[in-house]
N, C-alpha and C positions, 0 to 999 in steps of 0.2 A: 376679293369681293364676290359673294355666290346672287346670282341674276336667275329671275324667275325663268324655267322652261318647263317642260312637260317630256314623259316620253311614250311613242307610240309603238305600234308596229306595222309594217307594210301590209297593205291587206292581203289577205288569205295563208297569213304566214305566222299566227300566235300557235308561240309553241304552250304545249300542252303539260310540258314536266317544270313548266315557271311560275311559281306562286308571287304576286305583286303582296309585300306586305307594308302595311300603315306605320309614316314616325309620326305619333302622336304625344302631346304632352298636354299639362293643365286639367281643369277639371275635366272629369268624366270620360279621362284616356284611357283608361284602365279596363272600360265596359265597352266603350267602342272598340277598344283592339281585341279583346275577347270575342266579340260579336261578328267582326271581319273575319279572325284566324277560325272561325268556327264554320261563317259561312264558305269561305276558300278552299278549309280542308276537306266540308263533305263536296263540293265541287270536284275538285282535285279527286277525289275518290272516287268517282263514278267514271270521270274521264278514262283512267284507268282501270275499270271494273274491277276493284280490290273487293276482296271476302267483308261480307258482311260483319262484321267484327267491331262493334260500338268500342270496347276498352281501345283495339287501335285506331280509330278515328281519332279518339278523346286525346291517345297518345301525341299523333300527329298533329292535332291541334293546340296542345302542351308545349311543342316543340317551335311552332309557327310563333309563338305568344311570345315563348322565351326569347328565340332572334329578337322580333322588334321590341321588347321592351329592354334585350338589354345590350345591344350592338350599336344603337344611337345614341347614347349615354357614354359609348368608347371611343366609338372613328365618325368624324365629321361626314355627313350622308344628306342628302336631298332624297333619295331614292333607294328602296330595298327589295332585291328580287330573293328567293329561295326556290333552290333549285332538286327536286323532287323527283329524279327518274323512278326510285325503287320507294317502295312503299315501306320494305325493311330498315330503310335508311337512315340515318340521321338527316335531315334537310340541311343542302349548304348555300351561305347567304353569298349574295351578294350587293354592291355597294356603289352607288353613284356617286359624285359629285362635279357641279361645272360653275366655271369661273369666266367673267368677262375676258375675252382674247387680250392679250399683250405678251408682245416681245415676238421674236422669233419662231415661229411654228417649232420649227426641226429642232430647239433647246427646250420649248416646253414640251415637247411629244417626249421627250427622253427623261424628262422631269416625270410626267403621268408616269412613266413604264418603267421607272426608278432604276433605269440603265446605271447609273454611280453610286445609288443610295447604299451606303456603309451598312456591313455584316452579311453581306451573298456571301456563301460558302465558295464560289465562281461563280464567270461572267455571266448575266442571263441572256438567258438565249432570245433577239429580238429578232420578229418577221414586219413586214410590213402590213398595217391591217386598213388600207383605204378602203371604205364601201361607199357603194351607190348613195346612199342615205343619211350619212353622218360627215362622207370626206376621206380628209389626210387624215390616217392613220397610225399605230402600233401597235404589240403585241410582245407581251416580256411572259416567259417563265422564269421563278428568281426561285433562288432555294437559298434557304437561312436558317438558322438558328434565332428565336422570339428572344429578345432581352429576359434572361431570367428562368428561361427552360431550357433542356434539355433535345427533346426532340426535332429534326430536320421538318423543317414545313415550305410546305412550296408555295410562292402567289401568281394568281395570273393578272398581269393586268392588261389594260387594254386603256388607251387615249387618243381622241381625237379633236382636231381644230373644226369643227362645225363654223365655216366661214358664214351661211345663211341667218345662225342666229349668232355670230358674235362671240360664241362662248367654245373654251377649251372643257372639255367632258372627258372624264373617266371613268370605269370600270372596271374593278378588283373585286377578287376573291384570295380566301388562303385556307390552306387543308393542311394537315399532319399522314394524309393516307396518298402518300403521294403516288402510289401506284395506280389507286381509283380516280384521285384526279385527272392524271396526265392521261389513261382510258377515255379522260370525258372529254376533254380540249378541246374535240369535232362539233361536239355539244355547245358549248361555249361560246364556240365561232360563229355557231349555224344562230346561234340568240343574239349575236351581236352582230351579225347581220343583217337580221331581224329592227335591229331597233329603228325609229328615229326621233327626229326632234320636233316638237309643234310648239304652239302658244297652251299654255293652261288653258285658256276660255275653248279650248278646241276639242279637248278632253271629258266624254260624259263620266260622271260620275255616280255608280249606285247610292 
């Protein structure tokens, strides 16, 4: 059962290569998620001081669109980051979701970070990821082969027991470029150290 939260960041410490994007549905999702991914990417763009270059704005805003219309439609999500270092890039998503606590901490953390979950090519490699802000933590690199293809794809996840609000949270990614993923990992960390947990009503919203 998924329980309302919210996620924030510590102050003085939003990173600037992470675009929040909207899972919206029903009428008139279509115009609001165009309208968000438009106003994020020329944000995102300045942060960055990229070349003045309208066709790639447009691109990257093309790209932002696509994630959230059609990544929540595949894998169960409360929350969708994309993750923006290079402006050449493809943007890579990422994926929350958090469940009311039960059972064992140390058997659900292995559950988020899919330490057994069937088709690792080998073990994944877990560290321990407790923060200041989130709690008892994990942290898995898993390399698999996707039901159906071919190529080796790596995921990161990441889970923790957030005792203050009750709820087990995770967050995953997954890439085919495993060499530029596992480059960013530091990346990763540093955003998911970054996070935490509030009330919705706590959250301004444009």
């Amino acid at each position: 059962m998924s329980i309302p939260y919210a996620l924030d960041f510590t102050e003085g410490t939003v990173p600037d290569a992470w675009i929040p994007l909207p899972i919206l549905e029903g009428n008139g999702a279509d115009r609001k998620r165009r309208k968000w991914v438009k106003k994020y990417a020329e944000l995102h763009w300045k942060l960055h001081d990229g070349p003045r270059d309208k066709a790639q704005l447009k691109e990257l805003a093309r790209m932002l669109e696509g994630i959230a219309e059609q990544f929540p439609q595949k894998i169960p999500m409360q929350y969708l980051f994309a993750y923006v270092p290079d402006l050449r890039r493809e943007p890579l998503p990422f994926f929350f979701y958090a469940t009311a606590s039960e059972g064992p901490a140390e058997q659900i953390l292995d559950t988020l970070v899919q330490r057994n979950q069937p088709g690792a090519v080998q073990d994944p490699q877990i560290v321990d990821f407790t923060t200041d802000n989130l709690g008892k933590g994990l942290r898995s690199v898993r390399h698999f082969v996707p039901k159906g293809g071919e190529a080796l794809c790596m995921s990161v996840n990441y889970g923790w027991r957030v005792d203050s609000y009750g709820i087990d949270l995770s967050m995953r990614t997954v890439s085919d470029d495993l060499g530029w993923a596992s480059a960013n990992i530091d990346a990763f960390d540093a955003f998911a150290r970054s996070l935490k947990v509030v009330h919705p009503n706590d959250v301004m919203v444009d």
